[in-house]
Every structure is written in C-alpha cells, then in structure tokens.
N, C-alpha and C positions, 0 to 999 in steps of 0.2 A: 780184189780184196776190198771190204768196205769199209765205211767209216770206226766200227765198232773192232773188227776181227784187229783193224790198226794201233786202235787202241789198247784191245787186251797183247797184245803181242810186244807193243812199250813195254806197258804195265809188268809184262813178265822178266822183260828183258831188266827193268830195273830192279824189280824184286829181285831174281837171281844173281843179281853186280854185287861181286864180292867184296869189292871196294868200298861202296854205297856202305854195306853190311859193318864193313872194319870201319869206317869213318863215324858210323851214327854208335858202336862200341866205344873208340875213343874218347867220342863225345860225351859220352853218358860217364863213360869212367873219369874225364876231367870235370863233370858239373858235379859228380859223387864227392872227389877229391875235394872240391872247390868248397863242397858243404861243409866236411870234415874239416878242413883246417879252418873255414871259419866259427865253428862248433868252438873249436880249439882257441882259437885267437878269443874270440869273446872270453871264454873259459880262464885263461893267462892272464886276460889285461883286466877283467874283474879282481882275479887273486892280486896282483899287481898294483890294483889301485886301494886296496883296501890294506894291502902290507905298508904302502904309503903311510896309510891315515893312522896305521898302528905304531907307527915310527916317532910317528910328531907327535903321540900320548906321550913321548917321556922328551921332546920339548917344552921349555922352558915360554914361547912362544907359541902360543893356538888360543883359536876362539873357543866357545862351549860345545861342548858336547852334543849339544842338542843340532848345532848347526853343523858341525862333523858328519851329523850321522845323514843329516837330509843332502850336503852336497855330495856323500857318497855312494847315495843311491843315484842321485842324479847324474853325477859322471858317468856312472856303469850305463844308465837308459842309453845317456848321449851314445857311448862306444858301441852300446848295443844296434842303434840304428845306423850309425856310420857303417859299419860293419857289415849289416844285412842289405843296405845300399851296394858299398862297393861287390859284392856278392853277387846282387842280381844284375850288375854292369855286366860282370865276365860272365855271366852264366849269357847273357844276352849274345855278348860277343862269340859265346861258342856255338851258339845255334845260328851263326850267320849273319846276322841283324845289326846294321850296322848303327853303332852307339852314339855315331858323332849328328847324325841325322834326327837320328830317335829326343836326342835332347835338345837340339834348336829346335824341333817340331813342338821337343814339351815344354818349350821355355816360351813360345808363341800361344800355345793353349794351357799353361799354368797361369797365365796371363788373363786370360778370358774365366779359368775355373775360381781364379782367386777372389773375383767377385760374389762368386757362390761357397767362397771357402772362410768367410770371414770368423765366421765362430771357430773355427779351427784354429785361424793366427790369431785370435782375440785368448784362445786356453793356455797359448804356449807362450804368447806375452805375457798374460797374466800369472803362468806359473812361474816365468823367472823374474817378475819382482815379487813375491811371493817369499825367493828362497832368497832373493839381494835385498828385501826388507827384511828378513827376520819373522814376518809373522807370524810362521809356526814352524817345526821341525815336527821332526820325522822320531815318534817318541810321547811328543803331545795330545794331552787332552784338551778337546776342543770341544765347541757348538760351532756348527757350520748351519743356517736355517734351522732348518726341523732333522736334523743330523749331527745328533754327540757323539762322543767317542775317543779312540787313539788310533792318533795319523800311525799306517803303518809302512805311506810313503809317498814321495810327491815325484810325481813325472814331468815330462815337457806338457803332457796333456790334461793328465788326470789329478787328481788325487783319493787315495785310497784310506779312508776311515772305518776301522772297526768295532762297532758300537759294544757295551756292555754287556749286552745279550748275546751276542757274539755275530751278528749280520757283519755282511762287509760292505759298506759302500761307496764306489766308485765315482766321484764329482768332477764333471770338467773344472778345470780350472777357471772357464770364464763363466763359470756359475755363482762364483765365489764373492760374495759383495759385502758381509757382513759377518765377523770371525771372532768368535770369545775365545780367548786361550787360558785355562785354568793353568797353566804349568809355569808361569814367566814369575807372578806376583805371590808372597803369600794368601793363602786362604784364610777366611775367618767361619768359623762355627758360631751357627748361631741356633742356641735352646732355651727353650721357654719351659717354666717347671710351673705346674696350676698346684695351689693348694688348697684349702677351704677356708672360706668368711672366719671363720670360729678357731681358727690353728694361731698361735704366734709366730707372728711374722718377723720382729726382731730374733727370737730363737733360730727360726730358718732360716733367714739369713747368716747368724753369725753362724752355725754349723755347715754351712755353703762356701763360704768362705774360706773357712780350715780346710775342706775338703779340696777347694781349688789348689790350695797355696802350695798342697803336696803332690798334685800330678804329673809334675812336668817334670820328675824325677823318675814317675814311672812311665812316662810316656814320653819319648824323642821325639815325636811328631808337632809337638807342642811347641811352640818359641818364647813363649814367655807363659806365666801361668794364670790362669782365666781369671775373666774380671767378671763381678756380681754387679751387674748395670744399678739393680733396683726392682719397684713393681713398674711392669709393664703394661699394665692393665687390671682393670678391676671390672668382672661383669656380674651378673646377678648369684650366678653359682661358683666365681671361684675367684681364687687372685693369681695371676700370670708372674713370675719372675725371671726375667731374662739374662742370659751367661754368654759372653760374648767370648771367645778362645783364638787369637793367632796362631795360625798351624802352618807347616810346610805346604805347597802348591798340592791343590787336590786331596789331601786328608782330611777335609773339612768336614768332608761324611761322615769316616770312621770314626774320627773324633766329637764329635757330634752322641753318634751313640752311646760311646762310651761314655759322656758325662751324664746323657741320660739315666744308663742303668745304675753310675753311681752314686749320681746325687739326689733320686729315688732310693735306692737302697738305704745310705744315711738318714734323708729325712725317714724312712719306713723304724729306723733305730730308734730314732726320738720322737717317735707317735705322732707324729703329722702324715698323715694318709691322704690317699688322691680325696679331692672333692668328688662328692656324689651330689649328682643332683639331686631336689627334694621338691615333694608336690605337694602343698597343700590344699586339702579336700574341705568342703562344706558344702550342706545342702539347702535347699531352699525353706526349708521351715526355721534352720537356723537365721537364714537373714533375716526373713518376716521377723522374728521373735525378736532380732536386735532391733531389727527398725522401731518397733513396739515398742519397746522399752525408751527409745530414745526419744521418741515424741508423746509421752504420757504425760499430759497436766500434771503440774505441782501442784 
C-alpha cells in the first residue's frame, strides 16, 4: 500500500468517525447558543441601561440632558464590545484553541502592533475626553472642519454627524481638533434691511421698532425682543439697517427669516420699498456741449 492509498484510507476512516461527526455537531450548536445568548445579553443590558437613565429623569439629581444622552450611547458601545470579546474567547475555546496561549502570544504582538496602531488609541482617547469635557453630546449642532450638522453619536472611535442635507458622517475621533457647538450658548440673528437714499429713515426706524417690540410674544424662540442697532452702512444705491435678535441655541436661522419677511412686509405698508438701483445715461455730444458752454468767453 502506498503513500497516497494510506492516506485516503485515514482520510476515510475520519470522515466516517461518528464521533468526530457528533463532536464538530455539539460544537456548532454550542457556538450557535453562544451567539444567541449573547444577541440576548447585549439586547437586556442595552434595555437595562437605558431604563437606568429613564429612572434618574425624575431625580432631583442629574446632569443635562444632553450629556445623558451621549453617556448612554457610550455605555451600550462599551457593553457591546466587551460582550462580542467575551464571545469570541468561548467560541475560540470550543474549537480547540487554547485561549491562555492565544493571549500571551497577543499581548507580546499587541505590543509590537501598538506602535502601528497609534491612530487608533489616539480616537478612543480622544473620544473619552470628548464626552468627560462636555464638548458636545449626542443631540448637538455642530461644525466639526468642513462637517456641520447633528451628533447622532459618539463612540470609543468615531463619531457620527448627520448633516442637514441628510449625509451621515462618520469622524474618527482623533480627527477632531477644532469644534463650534451651536446648542450650549444662545444664538443671535443677525439681518440687515437695505432701503433707498430717498425713503425716511427716521420713519423706518420707528416703525421697526414697534414691530420688534411685539414679536417675542409671537415667537418663543426669541429671548428678549430684537434690538434696531442703527444704519449699518451706507453705499451708493441703498442704506443697510441692521436687527440684531437673541434667540434659543440654533434658531438663529429661522428667526432670522422671520424678521425678514416681516419687517419687509411693514416697511412695504408704509411705502418704503426695496432700493433699485439706478443708471444714469449721457451721451457724448451732451458733454461736449457742457464743456462748451462752460469755457465760452464772457
């Protein structure tokens, strides 16, 4: 018998080993199990940790909301990876492979990889003072670089902002070096109203005025009721007058337009109209003729 016929004759004798057969079955039905309860366990200890944070909304003790909302996604990431860790330990240990080996080997070449993994422990530092400064929650309108939007959450690694147009975008954390948060400070609205050279500008004012003094009874967003700076500027075709409005974090926008539409519509009440610009035309035989006139002997 030769080298080969020895072989397939193993070969078959293992295949056929009923045992072999029932053991890689068990196997598979305790890594099946092993998935399932930890599907399970993540599933519990999410509900778990978020019935938590809904406990301490009617303490008399807790920070904002906003910071609520960012540690509680982060705790779920945490449990989520501890979870999928201890997960693939057993699943290792059922396939044979022994775990105690496996991790001095990876703790000797975690060692050697960490030097090539720096950006990695540079996201996940950077994301937890991120969330132990306060700098933004999970909630927030931000500019992150050339990336606006609302945080719709911060992990150990990433964080995820989803822009107003509706993109999603995903930032390492150690990307992160320079962060405007619209949501902490109020906002202020800032509109400029152009009228025309030739309109009264005392009248538009005082009717701007009135008009401010009542909006912040129709509009919540408002914190106090807008202030009429003055003129803002004067240029050849108009005069600028500037409205300055403290508003709630981020409504700066919408209030904004609003005072536009209505402090055009007032002034359109009292006959001050947009400026148009104006061209005045002359031709060349008119100036000759001025010149003319202007240098004739007495």
């Amino acid at each position: 018998m030769n080298y080969y016929e020895k072989m397939r004759d193993s070969f078959s004798e293992q295949f056929f080993n009923e045992d072999i057969w029932v053991n890689i079955g068990q196997g598979m039905i305790k890594i099946l199990l092993i998935i399932v309860i930890a599907g399970f366990v993540i599933k519990l200890g999410k509900t778990i940790i978020k019935k938590f944070f809904e406990m301490r909304e009617r303490s008399p003790l807790r920070v904002s909301e906003r910071r609520e909302a960012t540690i509680l996604r982060l705790l779920q990431n945490i449990l989520t990876y501890v979870v999928y860790f201890i997960t693939f330990i057993m699943i290792l240990e059922i396939m044979g492979i022994k775990v105690g080996a496996l991790l001095a080997g990876a703790g000797i070449v975690g060692l050697a990889v960490g030097f090539g993994a720096q950006s990695l422990v540079k996201d996940i530092i950077t994301g937890f003072f991120i969330v132990l400064e306060d700098q933004f929650s999970v909630g927030d309108y931000v500019r992150v670089g050339q990336f606006e939007g609302e945080v719709l959450e911060i992990g150990l690694r990433t964080t995820k902002i989803r822009s107003a147009t509706g993109e999603l975008n995903v930032l390492p954390n150690g990307s992160i070096i320079e962060v405007t948060n619209f949501s902490i400070l109020n906002s202020v609205a800032v509109v400029d109203i152009s009228i025309p050279h030739d309109s009264d500008v005392e009248l538009a004012e005082k009717v701007i005025k009135e008009l401010l003094q009542g909006m912040p009874e129709r509009y919540e967003d408002m914190v106090k009721p807008p202030e009429l700076l003055g003129i803002q500027s004067i240029t050849p075709t108009e005069i600028v007058l500037r409205v300055l409005s403290e508003v709630r974090p981020t409504r700066h926008w919408y209030i904004g337009r609003v005072l536009r539409k209505e402090i055009r519509a007032v002034l359109d009440e009292h006959g001050i109209e947009i400026p148009v610009p104006r061209m005045l035309m002359s031709n060349r035989n008119d100036r000759e003729n001025k010149g003319q006139i202007q240098n004739k002997p007495e």
